[in-house]
C-alpha positions as CSV (number, residue, x, y, z in Angstrom):
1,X,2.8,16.4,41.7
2,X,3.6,14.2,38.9
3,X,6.4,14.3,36.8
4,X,5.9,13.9,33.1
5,X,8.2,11.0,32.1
6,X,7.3,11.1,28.2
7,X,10.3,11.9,26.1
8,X,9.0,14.1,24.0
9,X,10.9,14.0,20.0
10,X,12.1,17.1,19.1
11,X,12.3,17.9,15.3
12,X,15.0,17.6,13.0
13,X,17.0,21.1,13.6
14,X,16.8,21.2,9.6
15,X,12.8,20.7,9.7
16,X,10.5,23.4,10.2
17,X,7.3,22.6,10.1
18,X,7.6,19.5,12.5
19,X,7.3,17.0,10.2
20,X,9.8,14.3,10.4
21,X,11.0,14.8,7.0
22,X,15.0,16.0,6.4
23,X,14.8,19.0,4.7
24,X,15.8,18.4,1.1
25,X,14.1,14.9,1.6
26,X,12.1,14.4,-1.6
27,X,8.5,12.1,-1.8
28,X,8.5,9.5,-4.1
29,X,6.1,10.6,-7.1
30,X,3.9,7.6,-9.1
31,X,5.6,7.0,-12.6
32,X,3.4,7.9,-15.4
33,X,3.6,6.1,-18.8
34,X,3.1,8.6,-21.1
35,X,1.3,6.0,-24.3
36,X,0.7,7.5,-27.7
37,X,-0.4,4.6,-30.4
38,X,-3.1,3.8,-32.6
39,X,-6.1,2.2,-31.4
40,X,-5.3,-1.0,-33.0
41,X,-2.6,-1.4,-29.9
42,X,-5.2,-0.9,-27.6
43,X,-4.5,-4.3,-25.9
44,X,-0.7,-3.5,-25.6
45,X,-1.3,0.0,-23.8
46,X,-3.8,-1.5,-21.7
47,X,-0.9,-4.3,-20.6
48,X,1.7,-1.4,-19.9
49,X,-0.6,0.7,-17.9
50,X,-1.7,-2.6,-15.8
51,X,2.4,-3.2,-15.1
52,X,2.5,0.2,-13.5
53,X,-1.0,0.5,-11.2
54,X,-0.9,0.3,-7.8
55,X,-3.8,0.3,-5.9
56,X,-4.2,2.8,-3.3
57,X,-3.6,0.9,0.2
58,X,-5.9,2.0,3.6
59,X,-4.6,1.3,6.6
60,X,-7.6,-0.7,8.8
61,X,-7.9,-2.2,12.1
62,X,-9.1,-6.0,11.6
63,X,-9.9,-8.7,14.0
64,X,-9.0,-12.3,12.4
65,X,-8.8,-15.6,14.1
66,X,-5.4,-16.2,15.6
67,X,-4.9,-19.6,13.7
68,X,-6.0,-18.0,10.2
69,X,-3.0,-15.3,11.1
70,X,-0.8,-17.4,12.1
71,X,-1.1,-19.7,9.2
72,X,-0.3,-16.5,6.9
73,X,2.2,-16.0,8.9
74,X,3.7,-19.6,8.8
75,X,5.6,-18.7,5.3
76,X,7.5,-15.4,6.7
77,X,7.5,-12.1,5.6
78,X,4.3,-10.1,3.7
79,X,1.8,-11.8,5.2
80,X,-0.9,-9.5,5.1
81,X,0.4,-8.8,1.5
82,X,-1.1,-13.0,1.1
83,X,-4.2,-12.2,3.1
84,X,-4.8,-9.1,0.7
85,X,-4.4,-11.6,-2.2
86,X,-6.5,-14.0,-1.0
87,X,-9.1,-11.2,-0.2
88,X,-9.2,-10.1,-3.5
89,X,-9.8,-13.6,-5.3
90,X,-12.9,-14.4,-3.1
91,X,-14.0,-10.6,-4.2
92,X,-13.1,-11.1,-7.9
93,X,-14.7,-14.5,-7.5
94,X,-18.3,-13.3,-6.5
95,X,-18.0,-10.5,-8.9
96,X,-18.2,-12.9,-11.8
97,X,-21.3,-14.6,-10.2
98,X,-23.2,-11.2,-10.5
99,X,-22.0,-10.6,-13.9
């Protein structure tokens, strides 16, 4: 018979559904810009909503060369934050040629 060495993490005492939130723990909520002007400052509303979006983020399993990562990697911290970047340049890039 085998033993089951697992440890198995017990929830915080104060936690009851067995998330791993503290209870009291609060979510961070998106800002919203709340924008009331005339339509002649369309181009300024449009430049304070662009300061706040954040595109929503999905996790992904990817398979990449190991010298293309480790060249992302060569400059430190937030690399895949650069490969993102560089992703969405080559997509902006061929959307213009459609256009």
């Amino acid at each position: 018979m085998q033993r089951d060495t697992k440890k198995r993490r017990k929830p915080h005492p104060a936690v009851k559904d067995g998330s791993r939130r503290r209870a009291g723990a609060r979510r961070k909520k998106a800002r919203t810009v709340s924008l009331m002007a005339s339509a002649s400052d369309s181009n300024e509303i449009v430049d304070r909503i662009l300061n706040y979006y954040r595109p929503l983020k999905k996790p992904v399993t990817l398979r990449l060369d190991a010298d293309v990562i480790a060249w992302f990697k060569k400059d430190g911290k937030r690399y895949q934050t650069r490969i993102n970047e560089a992703l969405r340049k080559v997509m902006e890039r061929e959307m213009k040629k459609r256009e």
